[in-house]
N, CA, C and O atoms as a GROMACS GRO file, in nm:
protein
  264
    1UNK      N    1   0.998  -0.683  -0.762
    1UNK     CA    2   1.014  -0.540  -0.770
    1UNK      C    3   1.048  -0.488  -0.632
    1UNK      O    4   1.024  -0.542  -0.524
    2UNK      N    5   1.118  -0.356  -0.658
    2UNK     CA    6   1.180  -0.314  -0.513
    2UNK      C    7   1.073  -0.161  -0.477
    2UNK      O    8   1.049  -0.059  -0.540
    3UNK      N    9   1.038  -0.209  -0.360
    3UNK     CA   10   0.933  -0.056  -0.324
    3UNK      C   11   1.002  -0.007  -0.214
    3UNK      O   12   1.111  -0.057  -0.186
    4UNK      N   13   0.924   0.141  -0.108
    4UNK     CA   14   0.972   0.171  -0.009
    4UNK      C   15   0.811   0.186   0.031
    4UNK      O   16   0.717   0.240  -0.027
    5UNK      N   17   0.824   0.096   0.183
    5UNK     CA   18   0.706   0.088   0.209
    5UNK      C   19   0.690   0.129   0.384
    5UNK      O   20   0.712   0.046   0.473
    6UNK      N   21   0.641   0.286   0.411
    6UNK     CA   22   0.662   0.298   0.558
    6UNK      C   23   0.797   0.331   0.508
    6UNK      O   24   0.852   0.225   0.476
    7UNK      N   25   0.857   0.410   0.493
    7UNK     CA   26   1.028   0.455   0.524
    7UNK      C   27   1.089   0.286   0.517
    7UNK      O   28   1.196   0.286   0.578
    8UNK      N   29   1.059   0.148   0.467
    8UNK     CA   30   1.141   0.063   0.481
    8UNK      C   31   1.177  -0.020   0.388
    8UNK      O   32   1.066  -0.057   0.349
    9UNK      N   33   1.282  -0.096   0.300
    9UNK     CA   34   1.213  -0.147   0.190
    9UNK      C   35   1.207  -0.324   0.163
    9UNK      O   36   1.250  -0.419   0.228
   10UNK      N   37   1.150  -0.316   0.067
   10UNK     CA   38   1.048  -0.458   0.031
   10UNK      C   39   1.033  -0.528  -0.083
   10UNK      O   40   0.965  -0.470  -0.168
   11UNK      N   41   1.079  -0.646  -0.116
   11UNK     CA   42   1.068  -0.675  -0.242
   11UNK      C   43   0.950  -0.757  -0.259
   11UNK      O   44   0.938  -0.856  -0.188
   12UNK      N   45   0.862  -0.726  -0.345
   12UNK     CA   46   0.720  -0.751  -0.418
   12UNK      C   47   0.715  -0.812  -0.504
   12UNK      O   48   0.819  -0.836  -0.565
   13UNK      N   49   0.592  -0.863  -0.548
   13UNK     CA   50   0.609  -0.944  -0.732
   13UNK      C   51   0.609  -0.883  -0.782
   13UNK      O   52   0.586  -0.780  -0.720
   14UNK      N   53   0.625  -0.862  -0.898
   14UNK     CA   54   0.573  -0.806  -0.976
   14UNK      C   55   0.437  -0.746  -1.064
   14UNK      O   56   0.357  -0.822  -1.118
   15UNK      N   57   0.425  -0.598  -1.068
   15UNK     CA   58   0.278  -0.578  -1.094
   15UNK      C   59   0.190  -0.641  -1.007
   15UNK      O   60   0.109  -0.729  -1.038
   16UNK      N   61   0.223  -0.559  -0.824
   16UNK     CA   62   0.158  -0.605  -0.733
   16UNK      C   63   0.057  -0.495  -0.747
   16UNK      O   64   0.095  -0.389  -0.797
   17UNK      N   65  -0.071  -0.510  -0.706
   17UNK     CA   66  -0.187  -0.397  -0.700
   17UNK      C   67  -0.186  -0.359  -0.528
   17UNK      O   68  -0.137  -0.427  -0.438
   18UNK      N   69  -0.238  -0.263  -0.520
   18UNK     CA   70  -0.231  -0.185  -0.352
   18UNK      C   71  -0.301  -0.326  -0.272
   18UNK      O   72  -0.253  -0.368  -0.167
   19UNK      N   73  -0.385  -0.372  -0.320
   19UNK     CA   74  -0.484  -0.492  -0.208
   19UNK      C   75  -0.358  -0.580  -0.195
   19UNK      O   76  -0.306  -0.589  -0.083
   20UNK      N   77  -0.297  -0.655  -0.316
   20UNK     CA   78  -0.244  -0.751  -0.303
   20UNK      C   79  -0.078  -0.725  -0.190
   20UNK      O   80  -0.014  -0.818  -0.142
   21UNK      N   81  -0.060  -0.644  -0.182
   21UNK     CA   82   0.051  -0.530  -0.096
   21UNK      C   83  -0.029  -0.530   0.024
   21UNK      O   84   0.055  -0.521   0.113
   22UNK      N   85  -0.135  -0.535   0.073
   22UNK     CA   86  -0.157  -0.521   0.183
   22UNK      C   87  -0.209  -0.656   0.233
   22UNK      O   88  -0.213  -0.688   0.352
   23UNK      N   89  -0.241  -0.714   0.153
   23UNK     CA   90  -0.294  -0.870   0.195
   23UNK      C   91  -0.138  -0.901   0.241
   23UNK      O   92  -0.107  -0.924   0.358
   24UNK      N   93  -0.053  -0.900   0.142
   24UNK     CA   94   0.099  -0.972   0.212
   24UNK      C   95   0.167  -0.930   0.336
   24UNK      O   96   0.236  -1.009   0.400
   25UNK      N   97   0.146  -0.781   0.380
   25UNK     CA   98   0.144  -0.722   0.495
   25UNK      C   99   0.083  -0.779   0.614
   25UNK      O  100   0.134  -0.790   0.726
   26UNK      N  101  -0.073  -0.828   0.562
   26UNK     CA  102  -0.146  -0.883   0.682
   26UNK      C  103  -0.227  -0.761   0.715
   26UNK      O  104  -0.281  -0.766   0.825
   27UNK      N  105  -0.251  -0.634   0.633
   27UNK     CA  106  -0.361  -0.554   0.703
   27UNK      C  107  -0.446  -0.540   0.586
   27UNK      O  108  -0.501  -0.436   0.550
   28UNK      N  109  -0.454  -0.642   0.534
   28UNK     CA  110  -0.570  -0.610   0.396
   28UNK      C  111  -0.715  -0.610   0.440
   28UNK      O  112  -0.790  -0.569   0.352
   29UNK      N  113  -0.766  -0.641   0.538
   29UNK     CA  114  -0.911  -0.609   0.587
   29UNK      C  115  -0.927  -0.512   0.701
   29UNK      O  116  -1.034  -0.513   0.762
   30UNK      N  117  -0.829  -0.423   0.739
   30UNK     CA  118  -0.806  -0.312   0.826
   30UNK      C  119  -0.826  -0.219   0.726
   30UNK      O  120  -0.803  -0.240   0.607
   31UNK      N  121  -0.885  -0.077   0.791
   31UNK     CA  122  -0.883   0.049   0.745
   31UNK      C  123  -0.741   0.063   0.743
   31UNK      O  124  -0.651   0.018   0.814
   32UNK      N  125  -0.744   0.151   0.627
   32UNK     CA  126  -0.614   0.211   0.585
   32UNK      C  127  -0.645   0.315   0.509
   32UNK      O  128  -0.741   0.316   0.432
   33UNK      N  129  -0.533   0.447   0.532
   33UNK     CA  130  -0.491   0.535   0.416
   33UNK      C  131  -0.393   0.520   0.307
   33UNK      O  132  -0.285   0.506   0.365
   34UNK      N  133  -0.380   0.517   0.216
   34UNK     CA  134  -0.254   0.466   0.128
   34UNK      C  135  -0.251   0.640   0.050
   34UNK      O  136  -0.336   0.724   0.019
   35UNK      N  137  -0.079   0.624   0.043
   35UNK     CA  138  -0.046   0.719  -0.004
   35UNK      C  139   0.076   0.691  -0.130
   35UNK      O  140   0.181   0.658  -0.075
   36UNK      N  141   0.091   0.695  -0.282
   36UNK     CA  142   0.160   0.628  -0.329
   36UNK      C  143   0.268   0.754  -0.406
   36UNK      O  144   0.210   0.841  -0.470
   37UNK      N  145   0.423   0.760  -0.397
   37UNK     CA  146   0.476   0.906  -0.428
   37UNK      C  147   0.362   1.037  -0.358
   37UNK      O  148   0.292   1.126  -0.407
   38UNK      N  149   0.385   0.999  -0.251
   38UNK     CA  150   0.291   1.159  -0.176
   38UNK      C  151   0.155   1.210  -0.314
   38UNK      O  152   0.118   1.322  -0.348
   39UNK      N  153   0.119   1.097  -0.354
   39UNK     CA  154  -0.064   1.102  -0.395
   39UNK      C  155  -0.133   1.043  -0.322
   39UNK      O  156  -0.100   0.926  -0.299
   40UNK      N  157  -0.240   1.090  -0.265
   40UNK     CA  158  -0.342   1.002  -0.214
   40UNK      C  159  -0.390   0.909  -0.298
   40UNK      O  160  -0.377   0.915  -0.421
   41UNK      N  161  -0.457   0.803  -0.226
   41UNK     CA  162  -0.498   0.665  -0.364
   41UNK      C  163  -0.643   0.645  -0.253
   41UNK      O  164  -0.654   0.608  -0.136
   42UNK      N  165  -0.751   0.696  -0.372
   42UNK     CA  166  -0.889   0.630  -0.295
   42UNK      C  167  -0.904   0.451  -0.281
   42UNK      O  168  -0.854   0.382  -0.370
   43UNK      N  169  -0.974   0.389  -0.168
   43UNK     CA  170  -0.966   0.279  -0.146
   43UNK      C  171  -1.039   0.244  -0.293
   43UNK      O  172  -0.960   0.195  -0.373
   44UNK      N  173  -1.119   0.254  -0.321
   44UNK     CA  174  -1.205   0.216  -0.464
   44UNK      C  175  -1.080   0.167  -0.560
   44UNK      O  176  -1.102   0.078  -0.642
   45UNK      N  177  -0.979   0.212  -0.551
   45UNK     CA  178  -0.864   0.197  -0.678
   45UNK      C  179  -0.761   0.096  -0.590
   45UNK      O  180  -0.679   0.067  -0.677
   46UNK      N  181  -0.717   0.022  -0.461
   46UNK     CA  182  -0.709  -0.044  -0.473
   46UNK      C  183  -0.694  -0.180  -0.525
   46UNK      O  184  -0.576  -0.213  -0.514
   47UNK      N  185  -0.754  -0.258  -0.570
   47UNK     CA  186  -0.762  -0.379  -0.630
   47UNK      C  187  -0.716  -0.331  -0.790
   47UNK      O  188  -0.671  -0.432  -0.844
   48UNK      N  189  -0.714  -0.274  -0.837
   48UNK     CA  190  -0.699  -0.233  -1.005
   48UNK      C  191  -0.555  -0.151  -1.031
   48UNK      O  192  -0.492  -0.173  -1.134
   49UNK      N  193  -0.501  -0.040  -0.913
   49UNK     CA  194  -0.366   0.033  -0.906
   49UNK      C  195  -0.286  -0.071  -0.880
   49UNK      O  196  -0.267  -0.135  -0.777
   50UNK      N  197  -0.228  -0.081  -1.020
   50UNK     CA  198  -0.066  -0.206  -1.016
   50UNK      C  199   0.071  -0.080  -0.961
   50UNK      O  200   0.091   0.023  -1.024
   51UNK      N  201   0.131  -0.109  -0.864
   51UNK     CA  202   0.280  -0.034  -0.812
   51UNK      C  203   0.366  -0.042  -0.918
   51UNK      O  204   0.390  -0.147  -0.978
   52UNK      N  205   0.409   0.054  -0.941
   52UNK     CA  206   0.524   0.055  -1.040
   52UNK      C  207   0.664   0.033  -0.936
   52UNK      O  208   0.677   0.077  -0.822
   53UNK      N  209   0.752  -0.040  -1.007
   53UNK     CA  210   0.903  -0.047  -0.925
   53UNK      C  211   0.938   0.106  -0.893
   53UNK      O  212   0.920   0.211  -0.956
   54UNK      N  213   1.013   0.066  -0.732
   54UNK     CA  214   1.046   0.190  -0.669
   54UNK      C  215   0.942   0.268  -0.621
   54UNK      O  216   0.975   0.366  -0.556
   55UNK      N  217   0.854   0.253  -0.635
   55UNK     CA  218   0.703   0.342  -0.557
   55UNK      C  219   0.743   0.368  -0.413
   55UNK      O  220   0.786   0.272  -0.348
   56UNK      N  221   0.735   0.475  -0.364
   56UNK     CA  222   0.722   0.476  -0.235
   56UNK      C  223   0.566   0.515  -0.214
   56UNK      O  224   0.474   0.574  -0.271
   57UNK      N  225   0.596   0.437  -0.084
   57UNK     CA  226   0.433   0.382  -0.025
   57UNK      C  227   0.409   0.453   0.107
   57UNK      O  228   0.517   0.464   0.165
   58UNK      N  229   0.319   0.499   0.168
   58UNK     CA  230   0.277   0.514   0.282
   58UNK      C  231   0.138   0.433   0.316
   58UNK      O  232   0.034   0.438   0.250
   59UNK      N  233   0.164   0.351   0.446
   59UNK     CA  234   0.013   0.295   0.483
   59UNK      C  235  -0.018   0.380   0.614
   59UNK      O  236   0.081   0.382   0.688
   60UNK      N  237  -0.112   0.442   0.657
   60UNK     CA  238  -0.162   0.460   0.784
   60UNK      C  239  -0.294   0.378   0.780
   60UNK      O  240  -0.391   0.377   0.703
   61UNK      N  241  -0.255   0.296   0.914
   61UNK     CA  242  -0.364   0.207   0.966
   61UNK      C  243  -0.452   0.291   1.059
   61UNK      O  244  -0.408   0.377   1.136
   62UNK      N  245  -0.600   0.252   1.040
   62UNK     CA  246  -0.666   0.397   1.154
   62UNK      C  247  -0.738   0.302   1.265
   62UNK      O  248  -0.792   0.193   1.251
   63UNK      N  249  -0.721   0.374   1.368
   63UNK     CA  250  -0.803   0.315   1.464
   63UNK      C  251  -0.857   0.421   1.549
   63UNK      O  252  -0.796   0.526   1.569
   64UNK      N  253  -0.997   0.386   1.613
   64UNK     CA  254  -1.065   0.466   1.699
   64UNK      C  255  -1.012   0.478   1.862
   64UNK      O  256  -0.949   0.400   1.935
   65UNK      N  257  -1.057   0.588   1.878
   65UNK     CA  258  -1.015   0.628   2.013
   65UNK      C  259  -1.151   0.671   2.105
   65UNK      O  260  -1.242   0.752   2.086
   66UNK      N  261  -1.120   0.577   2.213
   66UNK     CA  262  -1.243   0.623   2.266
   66UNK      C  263  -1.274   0.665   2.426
   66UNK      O  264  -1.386   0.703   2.459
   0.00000   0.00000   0.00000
């Protein structure tokens, strides 16, 4: 399947879920915001929200400032 992920795009398996999208990224145990078509997506729904083809994605990774 074809997504836009970050303004860039990406081809996925099919009926990838948000975890499994970020495990392939490499930030699946980092804080993150996910945003899927400009909805917010609580982390809780992760593992269970399958991407539909063409989804655009936003990840913000957070980090502290100190």
């Amino acid at each position: 399947m074809s997504m836009n992920i970050n303004g860039k795009p990406h081809d996925l398996p099919a009926e990838s879920s948000i975890s499994a999208v970020l495990d392939l990224l490499g930030i699946g145990e980092k804080p993150v915001v996910e945003e899927m078509d400009r909805l917010a997506i609580f982390p809780r729904d992760y593992p269970s929200m399958v991407l539909p083809d063409q989804a655009v994605l936003e990840v913000v990774t957070l980090a502290a400032c100190g």
